[in-house]
N, C-alpha and C positions, 0 to 999 in steps of 0.2 A: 214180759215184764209185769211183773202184780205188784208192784210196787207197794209191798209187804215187808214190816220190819216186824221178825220172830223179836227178840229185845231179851230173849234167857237162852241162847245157844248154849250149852255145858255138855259135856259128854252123858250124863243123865237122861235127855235132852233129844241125843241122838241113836237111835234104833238103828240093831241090825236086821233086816226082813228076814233073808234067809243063809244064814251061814255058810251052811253048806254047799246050798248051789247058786248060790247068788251071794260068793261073799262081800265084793267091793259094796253092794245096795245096800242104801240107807234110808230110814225112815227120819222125820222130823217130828219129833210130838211135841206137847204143854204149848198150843199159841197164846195160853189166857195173858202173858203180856204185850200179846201184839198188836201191833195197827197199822194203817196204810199213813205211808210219808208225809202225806199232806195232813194228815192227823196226830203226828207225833208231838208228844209232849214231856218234857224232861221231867219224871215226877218224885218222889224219893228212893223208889224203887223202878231203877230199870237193871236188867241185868246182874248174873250171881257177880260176888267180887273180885274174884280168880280170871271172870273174862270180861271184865266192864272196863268197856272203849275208853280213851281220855277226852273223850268229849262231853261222855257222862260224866267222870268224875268231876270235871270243870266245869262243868252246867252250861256247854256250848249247843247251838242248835246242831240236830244230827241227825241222818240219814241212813238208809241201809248197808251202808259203810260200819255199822257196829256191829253188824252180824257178821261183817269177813274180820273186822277184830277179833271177835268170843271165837270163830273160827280156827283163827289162826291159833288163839291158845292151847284150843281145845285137841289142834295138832304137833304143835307144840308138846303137850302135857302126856300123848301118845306115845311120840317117839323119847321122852324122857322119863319117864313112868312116873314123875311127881310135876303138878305145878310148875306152869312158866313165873307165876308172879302171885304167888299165895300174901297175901296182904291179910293182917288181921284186922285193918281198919285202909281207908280213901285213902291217906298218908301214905302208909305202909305203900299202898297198889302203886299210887302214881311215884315212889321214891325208887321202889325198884324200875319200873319201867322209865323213868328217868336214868336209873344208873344204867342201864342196860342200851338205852336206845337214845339217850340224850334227853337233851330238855324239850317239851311241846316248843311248837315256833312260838315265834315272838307275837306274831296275829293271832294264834290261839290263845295263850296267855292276856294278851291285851283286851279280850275281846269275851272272855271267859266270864262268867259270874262268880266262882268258887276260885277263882286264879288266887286270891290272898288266903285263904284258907291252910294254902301247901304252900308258897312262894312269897316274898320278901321283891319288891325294887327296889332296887339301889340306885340312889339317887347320889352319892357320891362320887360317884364317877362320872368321867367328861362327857360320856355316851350313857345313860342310866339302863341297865340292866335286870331281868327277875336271874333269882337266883333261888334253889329249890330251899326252904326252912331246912334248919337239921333238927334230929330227933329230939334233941334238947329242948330247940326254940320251940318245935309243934308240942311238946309237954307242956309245957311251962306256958301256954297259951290255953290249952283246952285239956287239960290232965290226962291226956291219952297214951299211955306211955307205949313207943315201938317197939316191935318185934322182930328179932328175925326167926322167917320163917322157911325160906327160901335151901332145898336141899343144894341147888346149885347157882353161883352167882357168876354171872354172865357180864361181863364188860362192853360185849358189844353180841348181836345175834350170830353175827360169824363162830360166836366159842363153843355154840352147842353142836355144831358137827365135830367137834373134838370129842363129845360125847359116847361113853360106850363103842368106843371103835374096837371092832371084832381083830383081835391077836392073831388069828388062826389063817389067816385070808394072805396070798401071795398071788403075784402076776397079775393075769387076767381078771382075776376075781377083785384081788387087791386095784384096781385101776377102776373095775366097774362099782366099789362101795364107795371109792372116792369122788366118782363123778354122779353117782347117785344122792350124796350126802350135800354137795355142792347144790345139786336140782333143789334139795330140800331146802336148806337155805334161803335161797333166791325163792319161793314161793312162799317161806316162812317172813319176808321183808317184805313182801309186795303184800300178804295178807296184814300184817304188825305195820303199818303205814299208817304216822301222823302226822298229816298232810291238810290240815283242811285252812 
């Protein structure tokens, strides 16, 4: 444990050694935004905007828990061949990844410094609730106007193993890319985990 946080994981980012005979090995290069945990400091810039955690973009305290985020994107963006969550601005990032994975909890949100920036409480209700800005309201606050950028829009992480499923595959094959496709999943949830 070096309780090291890399803080720009992106496929740029990550080296192959040697292709050929060593394909699965990876190198990690660029630490220039890194520091040890106990040193971390949320500053304008941590992390490219395709794989920045929600706890950056909410300006939560964080941990090396944003590298298995930028991670999971950056496998994510592998097996999809564009972007899990191409944001052209904070809005944009945290709107998809809200639509896609739900809303931050209520303790991140509450506990966030940037939580009004993206989110509205409603306080007319019995129980008051955040609820994510729409693209409208975030305009018409800070003249940002949204994008979509996103090749593929995802309801929930479950939709991307619907993804480019190979036509050609029956039986054996066809059983082992569906329980393959599921493995990925379940690693893609447990890396994409907003949890804190």
């Amino acid at each position: 444990q070096l309780g090291l946080i890399h803080a720009d994981l992106k496929p740029e980012n990550i080296m192959l050694v040697d292709p050929i005979r060593q394909p699965y090995r990876v190198k990690v290069i660029d630490f220039g935004s890194a520091s040890h945990v106990s040193k971390a400091v949320c500053n304008t810039y941590l992390q490219s905007r395709y794989y920045r955690a929600p706890e950056i973009i909410l300006g939560l305290p964080f941990c090396e828990a944003i590298d298995m985020w930028s991670l999971g994107c950056v496998v994510a963006e592998l097996f999809l061949g564009w972007p899990l969550y191409p944001g052209s601005s904070e809005y944009d990032q945290i709107r998809y990844i809200s639509q896609t994975q739900g809303l931050p909890t209520e303790h991140m949100l509450n506990n966030a410094s940037k939580t009004t920036k993206f989110f509205y409480r409603d306080m007319d209700s019995t129980y008051p609730f955040w609820r994510l800005k729409t693209p409208e309201e975030h305009e018409v606050e800070t003249s940002i106007k949204s994008k979509e950028a996103r090749k593929y829009i995802f309801n929930c992480l479950d939709d991307i193993g619907q993804v480019n499923v190979p036509t050609d595959l029956e039986g054996g094959q066809l059983l082992a890319e569906k329980a393959d496709r599921r493995e990925f999943i379940d690693l893609l949830k447990r890396m994409l985990t907003m949890d804190q």
